[in-house]
ZALOMI-565692 format. One record per residue (C-alpha): x, y, z; residue in one letter. Coordinates in steps of 0.25 Angstrom, whole numbers, padded with zeros to 4 digits, always signed. Example, Ala and Ser with C-alpha at 12.3 -4.5 7.8 and 13.67 -1.06 7.14 Angstrom:
! residues 2
+0049-0018+0031a;+0055-0004+0029s;
***
This chain:
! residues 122
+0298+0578+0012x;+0296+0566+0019x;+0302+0568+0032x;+0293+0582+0034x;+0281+0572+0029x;+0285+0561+0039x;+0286+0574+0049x;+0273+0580+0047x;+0265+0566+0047x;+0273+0563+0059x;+0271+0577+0067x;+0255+0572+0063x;+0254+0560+0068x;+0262+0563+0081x;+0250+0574+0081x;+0239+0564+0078x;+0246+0556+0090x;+0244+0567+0100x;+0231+0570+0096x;+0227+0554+0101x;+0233+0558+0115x;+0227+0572+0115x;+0212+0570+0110x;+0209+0553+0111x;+0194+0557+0110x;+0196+0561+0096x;+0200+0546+0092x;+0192+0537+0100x;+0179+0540+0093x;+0187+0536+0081x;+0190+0522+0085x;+0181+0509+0082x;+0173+0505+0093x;+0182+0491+0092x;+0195+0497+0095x;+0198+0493+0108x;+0203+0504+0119x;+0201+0518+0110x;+0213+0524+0121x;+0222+0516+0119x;+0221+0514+0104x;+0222+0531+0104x;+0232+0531+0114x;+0240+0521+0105x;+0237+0528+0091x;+0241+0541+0095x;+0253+0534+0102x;+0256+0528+0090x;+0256+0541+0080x;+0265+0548+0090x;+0274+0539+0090x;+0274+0536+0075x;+0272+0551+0072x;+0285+0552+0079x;+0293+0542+0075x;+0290+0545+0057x;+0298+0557+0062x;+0313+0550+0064x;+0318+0544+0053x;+0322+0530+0060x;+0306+0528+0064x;+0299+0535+0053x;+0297+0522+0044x;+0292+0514+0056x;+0284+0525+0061x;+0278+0526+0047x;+0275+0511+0047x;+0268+0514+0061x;+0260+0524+0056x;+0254+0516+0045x;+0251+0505+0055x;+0243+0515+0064x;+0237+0522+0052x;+0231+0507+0046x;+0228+0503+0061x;+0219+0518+0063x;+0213+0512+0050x;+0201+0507+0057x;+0198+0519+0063x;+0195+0524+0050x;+0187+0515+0047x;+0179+0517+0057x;+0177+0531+0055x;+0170+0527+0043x;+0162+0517+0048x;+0156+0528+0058x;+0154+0539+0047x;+0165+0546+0049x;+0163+0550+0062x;+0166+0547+0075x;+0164+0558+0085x;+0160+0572+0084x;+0176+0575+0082x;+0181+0566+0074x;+0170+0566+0061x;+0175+0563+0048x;+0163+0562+0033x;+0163+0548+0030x;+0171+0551+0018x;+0183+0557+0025x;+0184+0543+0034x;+0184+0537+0021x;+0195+0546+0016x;+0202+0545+0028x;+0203+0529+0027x;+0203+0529+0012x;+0213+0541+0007x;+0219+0547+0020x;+0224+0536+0029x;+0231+0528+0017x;+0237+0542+0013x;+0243+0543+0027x;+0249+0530+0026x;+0255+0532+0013x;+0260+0543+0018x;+0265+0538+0031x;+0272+0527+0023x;+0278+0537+0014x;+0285+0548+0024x;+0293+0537+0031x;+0307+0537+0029x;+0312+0527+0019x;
***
């Protein structure tokens, strides 16, 4: 059960991962106005979930990989809180209610760790 968890959440994030590559517009808006050079810090996050995404699906790298993901996941941190700050929306595309920023900070992201920290081999 864990293995076809760690598979799916994989397949996902190498998904997310593309997505960086295929559509950066989407994720600049997202970024505080403070974060130096949005291009690079997307290229690099989605960079980094492929990477990750594929290693969590071999054995030998799936504990590091989760351990990598958590990283990534504490570091987009700030990005969610700026989403709140602005209301919850930052462009016409990306456009959440305040209350589901707040969900997504308070409820989801914790869950994803949790999860992440859970589907790694032990």
């Amino acid at each position: 059960m864990k293995f076809a968890a760690r598979l799916v959440f994989g397949l996902g994030f190498i998904l997310a991962g593309i997505y960086h590559f295929i559509n950066p517009e989407f994720y600049y808006p997202m970024m505080p106005g403070w974060f130096p050079a949005p291009e690079v810090l997307n290229f690099a996050a989605g960079l980094a979930e492929v990477v990750l995404g594929a290693a969590l699906l071999f054995r030998p790298w799936a504990r590091l990989a989760a351990i990598g993901i958590i990283v990534l996941m504490v570091l987009f941190i700030p990005v969610h809180v700026y989403m709140i700050q602005v209301g919850g929306c930052v462009s016409d595309e990306v456009c959440l209610p305040l209350w589901g920023a707040w969900v997504r900070l308070v409820v989801l992201h914790p869950l994803l760790i949790a999860f992440t920290w859970w589907v790694k081999p032990d």
